[in-house]
C-alpha positions in Angstrom: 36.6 78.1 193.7 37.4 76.0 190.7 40.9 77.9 189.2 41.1 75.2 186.4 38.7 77.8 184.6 41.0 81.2 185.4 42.8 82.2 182.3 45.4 84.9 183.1 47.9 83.2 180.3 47.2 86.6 177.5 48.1 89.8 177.5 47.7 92.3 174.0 50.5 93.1 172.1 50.6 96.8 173.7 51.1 94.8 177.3 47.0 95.4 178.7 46.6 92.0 181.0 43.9 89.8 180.7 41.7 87.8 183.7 39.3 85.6 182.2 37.1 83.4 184.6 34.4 81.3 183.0 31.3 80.8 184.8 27.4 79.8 183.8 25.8 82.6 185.2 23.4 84.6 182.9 25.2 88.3 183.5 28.7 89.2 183.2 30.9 91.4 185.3 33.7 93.3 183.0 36.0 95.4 183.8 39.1 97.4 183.9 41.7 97.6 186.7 44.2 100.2 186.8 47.6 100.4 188.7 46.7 104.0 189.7 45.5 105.7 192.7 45.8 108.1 195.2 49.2 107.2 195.9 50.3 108.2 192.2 49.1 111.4 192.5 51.8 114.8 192.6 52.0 117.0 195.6 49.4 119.4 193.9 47.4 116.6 192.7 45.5 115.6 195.7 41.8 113.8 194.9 42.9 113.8 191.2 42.9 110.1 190.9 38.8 109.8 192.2 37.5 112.8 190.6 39.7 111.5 187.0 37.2 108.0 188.2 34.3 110.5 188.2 34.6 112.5 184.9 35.4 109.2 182.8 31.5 108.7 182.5 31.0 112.3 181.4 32.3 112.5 178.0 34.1 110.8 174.7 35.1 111.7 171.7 32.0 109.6 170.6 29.6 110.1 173.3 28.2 112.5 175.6 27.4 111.4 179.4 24.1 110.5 179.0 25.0 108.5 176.4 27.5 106.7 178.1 24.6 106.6 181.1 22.4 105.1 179.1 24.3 102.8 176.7 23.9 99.9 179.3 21.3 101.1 181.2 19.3 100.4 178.5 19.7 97.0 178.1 19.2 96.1 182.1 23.1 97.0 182.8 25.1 99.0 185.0 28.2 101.0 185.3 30.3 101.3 188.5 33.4 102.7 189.4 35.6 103.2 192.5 38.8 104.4 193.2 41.6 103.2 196.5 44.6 104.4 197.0 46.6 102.2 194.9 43.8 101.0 192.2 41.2 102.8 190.1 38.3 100.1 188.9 35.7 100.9 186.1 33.1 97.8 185.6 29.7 96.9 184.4 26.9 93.9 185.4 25.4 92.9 182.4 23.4 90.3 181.0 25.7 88.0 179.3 24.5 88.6 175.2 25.3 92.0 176.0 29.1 91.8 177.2 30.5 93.1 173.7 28.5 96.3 174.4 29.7 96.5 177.8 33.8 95.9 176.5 33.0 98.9 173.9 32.0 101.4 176.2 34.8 100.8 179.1 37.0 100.8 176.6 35.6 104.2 175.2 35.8 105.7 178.3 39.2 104.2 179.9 40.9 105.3 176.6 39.3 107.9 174.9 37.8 110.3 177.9 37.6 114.0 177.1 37.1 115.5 180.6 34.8 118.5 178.7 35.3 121.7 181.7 31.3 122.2 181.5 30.9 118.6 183.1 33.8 119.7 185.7 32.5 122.3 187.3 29.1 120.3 187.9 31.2 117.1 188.9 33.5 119.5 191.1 30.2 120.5 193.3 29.3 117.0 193.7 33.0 115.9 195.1 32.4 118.8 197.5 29.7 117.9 198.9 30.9 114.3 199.0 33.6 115.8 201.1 31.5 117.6 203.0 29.1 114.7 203.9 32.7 112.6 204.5 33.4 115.2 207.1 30.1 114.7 209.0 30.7 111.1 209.5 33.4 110.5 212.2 33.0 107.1 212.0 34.3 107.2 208.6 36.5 110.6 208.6 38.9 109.2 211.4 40.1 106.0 209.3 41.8 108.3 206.8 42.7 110.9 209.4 44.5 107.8 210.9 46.4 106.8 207.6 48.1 110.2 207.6 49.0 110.2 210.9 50.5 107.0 209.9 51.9 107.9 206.2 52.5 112.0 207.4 54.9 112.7 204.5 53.4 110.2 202.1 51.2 110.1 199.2 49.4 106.5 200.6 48.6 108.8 203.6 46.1 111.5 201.3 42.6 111.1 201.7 41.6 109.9 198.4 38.4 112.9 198.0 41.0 115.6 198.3 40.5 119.1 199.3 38.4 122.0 198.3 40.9 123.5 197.8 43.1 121.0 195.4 39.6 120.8 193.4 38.9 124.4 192.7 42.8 123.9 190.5 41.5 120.6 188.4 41.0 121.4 185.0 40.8 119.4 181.7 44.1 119.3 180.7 45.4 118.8 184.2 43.1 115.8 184.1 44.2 114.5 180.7 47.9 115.0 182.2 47.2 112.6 184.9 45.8 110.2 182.4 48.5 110.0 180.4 50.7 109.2 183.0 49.2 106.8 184.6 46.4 105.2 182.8 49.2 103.0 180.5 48.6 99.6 179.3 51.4 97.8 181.5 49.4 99.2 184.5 45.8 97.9 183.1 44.0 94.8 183.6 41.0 93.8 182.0 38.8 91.3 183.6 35.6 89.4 182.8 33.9 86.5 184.3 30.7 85.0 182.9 29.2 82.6 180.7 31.8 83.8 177.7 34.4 82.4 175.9 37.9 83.4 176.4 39.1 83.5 173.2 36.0 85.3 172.2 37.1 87.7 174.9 40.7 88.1 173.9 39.5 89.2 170.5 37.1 91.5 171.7 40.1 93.0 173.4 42.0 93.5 171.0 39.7 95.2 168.8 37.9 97.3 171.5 41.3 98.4 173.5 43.3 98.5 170.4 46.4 101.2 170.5 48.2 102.7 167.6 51.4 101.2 166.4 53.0 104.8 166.7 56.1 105.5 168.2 54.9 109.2 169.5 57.2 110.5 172.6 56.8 109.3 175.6 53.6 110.5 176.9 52.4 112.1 173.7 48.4 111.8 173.0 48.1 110.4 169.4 45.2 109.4 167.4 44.6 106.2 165.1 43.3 105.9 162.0 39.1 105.6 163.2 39.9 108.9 164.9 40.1 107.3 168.6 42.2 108.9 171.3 45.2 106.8 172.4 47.9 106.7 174.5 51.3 104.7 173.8 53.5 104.5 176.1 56.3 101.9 176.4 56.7 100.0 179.6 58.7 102.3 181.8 58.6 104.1 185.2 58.2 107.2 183.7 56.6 108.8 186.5 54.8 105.7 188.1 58.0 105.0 190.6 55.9 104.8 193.9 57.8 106.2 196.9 58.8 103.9 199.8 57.0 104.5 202.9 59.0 107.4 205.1 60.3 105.6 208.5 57.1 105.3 210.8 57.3 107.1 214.3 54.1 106.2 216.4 52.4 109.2 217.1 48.8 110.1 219.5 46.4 112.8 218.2 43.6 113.7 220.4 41.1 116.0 217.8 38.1 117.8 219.3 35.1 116.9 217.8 31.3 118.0 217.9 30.0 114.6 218.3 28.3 112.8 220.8 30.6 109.9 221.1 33.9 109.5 221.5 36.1 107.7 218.5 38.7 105.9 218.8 41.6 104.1 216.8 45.0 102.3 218.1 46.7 100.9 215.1 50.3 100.5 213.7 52.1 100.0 210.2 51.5 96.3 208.9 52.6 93.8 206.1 52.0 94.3 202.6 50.1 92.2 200.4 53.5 90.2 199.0 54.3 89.2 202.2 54.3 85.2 203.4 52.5 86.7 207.0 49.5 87.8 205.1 47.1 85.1 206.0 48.5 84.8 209.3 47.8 88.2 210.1 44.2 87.8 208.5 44.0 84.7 210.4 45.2 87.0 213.6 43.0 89.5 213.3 39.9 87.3 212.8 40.3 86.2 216.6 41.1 89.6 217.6 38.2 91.8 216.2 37.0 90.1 212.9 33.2 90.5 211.7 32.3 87.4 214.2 30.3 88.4 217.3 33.0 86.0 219.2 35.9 87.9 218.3 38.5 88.8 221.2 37.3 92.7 221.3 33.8 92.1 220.8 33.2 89.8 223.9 35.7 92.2 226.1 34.0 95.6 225.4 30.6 95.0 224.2 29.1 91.3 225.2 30.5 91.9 228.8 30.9 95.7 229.9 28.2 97.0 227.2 30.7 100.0 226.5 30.0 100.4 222.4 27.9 99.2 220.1 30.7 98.9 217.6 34.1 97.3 218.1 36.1 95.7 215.3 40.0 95.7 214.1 41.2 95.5 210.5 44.1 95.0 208.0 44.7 97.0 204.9 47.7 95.3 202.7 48.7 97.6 200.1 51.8 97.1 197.7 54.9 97.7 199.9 53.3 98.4 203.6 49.8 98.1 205.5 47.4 99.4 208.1 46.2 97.2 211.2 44.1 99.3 213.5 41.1 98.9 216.2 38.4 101.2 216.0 35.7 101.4 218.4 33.3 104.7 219.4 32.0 105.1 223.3 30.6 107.5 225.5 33.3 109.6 226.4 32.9 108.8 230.1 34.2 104.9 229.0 37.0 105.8 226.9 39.8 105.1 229.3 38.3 101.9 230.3 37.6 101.1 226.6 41.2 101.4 225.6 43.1 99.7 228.7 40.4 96.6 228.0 41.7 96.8 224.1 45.2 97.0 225.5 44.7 93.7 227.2 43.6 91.9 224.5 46.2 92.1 222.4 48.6 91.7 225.5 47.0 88.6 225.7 47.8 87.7 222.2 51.9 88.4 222.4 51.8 86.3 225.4 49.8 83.7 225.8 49.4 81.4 222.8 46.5 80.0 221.4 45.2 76.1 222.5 44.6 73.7 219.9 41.0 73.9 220.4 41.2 78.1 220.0 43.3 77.4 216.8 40.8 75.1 215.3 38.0 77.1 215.3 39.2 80.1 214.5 40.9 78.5 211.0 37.5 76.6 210.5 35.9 80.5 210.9 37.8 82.0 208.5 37.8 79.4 205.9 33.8 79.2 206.2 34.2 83.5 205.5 36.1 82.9 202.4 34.1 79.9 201.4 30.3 82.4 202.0 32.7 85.5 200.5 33.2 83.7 197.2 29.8 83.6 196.7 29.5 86.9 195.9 30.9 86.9 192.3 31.2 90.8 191.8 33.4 91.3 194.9 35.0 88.0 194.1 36.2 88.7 190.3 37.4 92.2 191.7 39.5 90.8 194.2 41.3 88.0 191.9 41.6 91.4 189.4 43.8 93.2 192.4 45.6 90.2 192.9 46.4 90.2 189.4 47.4 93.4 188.5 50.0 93.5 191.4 51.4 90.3 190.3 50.3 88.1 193.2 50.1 84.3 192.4 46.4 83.1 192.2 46.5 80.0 194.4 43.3 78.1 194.5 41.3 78.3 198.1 42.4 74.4 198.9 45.8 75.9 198.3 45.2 78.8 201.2 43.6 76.9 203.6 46.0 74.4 203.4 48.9 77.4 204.5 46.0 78.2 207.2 45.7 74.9 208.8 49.6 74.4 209.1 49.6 77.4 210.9 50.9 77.0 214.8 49.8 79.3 217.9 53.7 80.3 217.7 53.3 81.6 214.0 50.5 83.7 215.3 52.2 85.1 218.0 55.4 86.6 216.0 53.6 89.0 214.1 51.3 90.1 217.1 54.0 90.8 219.2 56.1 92.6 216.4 52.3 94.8 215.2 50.9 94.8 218.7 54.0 96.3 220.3 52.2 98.8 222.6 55.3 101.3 222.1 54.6 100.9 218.7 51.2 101.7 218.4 49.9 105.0 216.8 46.4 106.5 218.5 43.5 109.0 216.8 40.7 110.4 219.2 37.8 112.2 218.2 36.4 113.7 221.7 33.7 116.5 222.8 
């Protein structure tokens, strides 16, 4: 990844960030990242941050939803959005002639949504039966059911869909409410990468996510003088202070389940995404139960004793803390044996260090996954826009894989035997 072409050196005069990376591909991918997610919602707010995601593409000032649907559509483009627990992203693919159209509408709907209540209540049905369809998915439901049995008192620990219940209170004004708060330009990033110029882009900006010059109150919805909806409010922490994570007490949840197989997660707290360890740990958990088919757990449960189909670990680095965990589902019958195998694996990695030859491959493994990753430009631009908007350095992949290969089998081992502590480990099973 050539970063000689990564502009991150503008922001606009109202504080918005901008990533600019140049490329010769014939679309563009453009977007906006915001510093606002699940964990920035109230107590009585819960799933207001996703379904907010939802109900930007159903009405503007200026446009109904299926004219927002079809703006891009139209011209071969399309319109995505997702929401975490820390970000919400809003992005189009289109060809590149077509990028000014594509900055127009995000900026339409980022800044100037009207959340009209006759598009809510058909939005609100399709979040339930999102949630309902979440629910019969145990393989998916038990990652989030972990998170709060890590986070049990904490914001980060809400399933980002909400309840049925929280949804039947969400109504436009609540909606705007939210907005306001947290949808500021010091918490905004707009990205772009493509065959474009970047001071073409910068201007663009400026025009298309322009904000009054008002000094309303803090908070205060104003308008500008082409009758556009705006927000102005000055770089503060106005509401956007996220709460520390409350001290973590490992805790085991056995949940019965009708389901054929049982489901299984062992899993602590982890690093956050400022910390030095981060690539270590990635590096860690790539031996232990990375997407290779010779990872640690996958040889152990599935290659040798056949006990699941699926067996993989992960790491989740938000802001201030993170989530390791091993999931795996088995016949019930095999769960004991399942577990006391996982048990061993990572036993094996607080104690006995890794041989140079071990080492070796498993750095040249993970730098041929970031070197295949990059190829995929959407998830690639989205990533450096995370980055970004968290104000992590954007070091250059020689620059990381340089850290990786001075890594030593006694780097490794600190953090495995601080995360893999067995007495602190935290377990969720879904059983018969």
């Amino acid at each position: 990844m050539d970063f000689s072409i990564l502009n991150t050196q503008f922001s606009t005069a109202d504080g918005i960030r901008v990533l600019h990376f140049a490329d010769t591909m014939p679309i563009s991918y453009v977007g906006v990242a915001i510093d606002a997610g699940t964990r920035d919602e109230l107590p009585n707010e819960s799933g207001m941050a996703h379904f907010v995601e939802h109900l930007l593409f159903k009405g503007t000032k200026r446009r109904r939803s299926w004219h927002i649907i079809n703006w891009l559509e139209s011209v071969g483009g399309q319109l995505d959005a997702y929401t975490t627990k820390e970000e919400t992203y809003i992005y189009a693919t289109v060809p590149t002639e077509y990028t000014e159209r594509a900055l127009e509408l995000l900026a339409d709907v980022v800044l100037n949504s009207t959340f009209p209540e006759n598009e809510i209540e058909k939005e609100r049905d399709v979040v339930l039966d999102e949630i309902q369809s979440y629910n019969d998915s145990p393989s998916e439901l038990i990652y989030d059911e972990f998170e709060e049995l890590l986070f049990p008192h904490d914001p980060i620990g809400r399933n980002i869909l909400g309840t049925e219940q929280s949804l039947e209170t969400f109504d436009s004004a609540r909606m705007q409410t939210f907005v306001r708060r947290n949808y500021t330009p010091d918490r905004m990033v707009v990205f772009a990468m493509g065959n474009i110029k970047f001071d073409w882009l910068v201007k663009k900006i400026e025009k298309y996510f322009y904000i009054t010059n008002f000094s309303p109150k803090l908070g205060e919805m104003v308008e500008d003088q082409r009758g556009m909806q705006k927000f102005l409010i000055p770089h503060s922490s106005f509401l956007t202070h996220r709460q520390s994570p409350q001290p973590y007490t490992p805790a085991h949840r056995t949940t019965p389940r009708d389901t054929y197989q049982a489901h299984c997660i062992i899993g602590n707290r982890c690093i956050p995404m400022t910390s030095n360890e981060r690539l270590t740990m990635l590096l860690l958990n790539n031996i232990l139960g990375g997407p290779n088919m010779s990872s640690r757990l996958n040889l152990a449960l599935r290659e040798r004793n056949g006990l699941c189909y699926t067996i993989e670990s992960n790491v989740t680095n938000y802001t201030d803390t993170g989530v390791w965990n091993i999931y795996f589902g088995c016949d019930p019958r095999n769960l004991a044996k399942a577990k006391r195998l996982c048990m061993q694996q990572l036993d094996l990695l607080c104690t006995k260090p890794l041989n140079d030859k071990q080492l070796t491959i498993a750095k040249r493994q993970l730098r041929g996954q970031v070197l295949i990753g990059n190829q995929n430009k959407e998830n690639l631009i989205l990533g450096l826009s995370k980055a970004y908007l968290h104000g992590l350095e954007l070091k250059p992949d020689n620059e990381h894989f340089q850290f990786i290969d001075s890594l030593t089998p006694s780097d490794l081992q600190s953090p495995a035997q601080r995360i893999f502590n067995p007495d602190q480990l935290s377990t969720l099973i879904y059983t018969e």
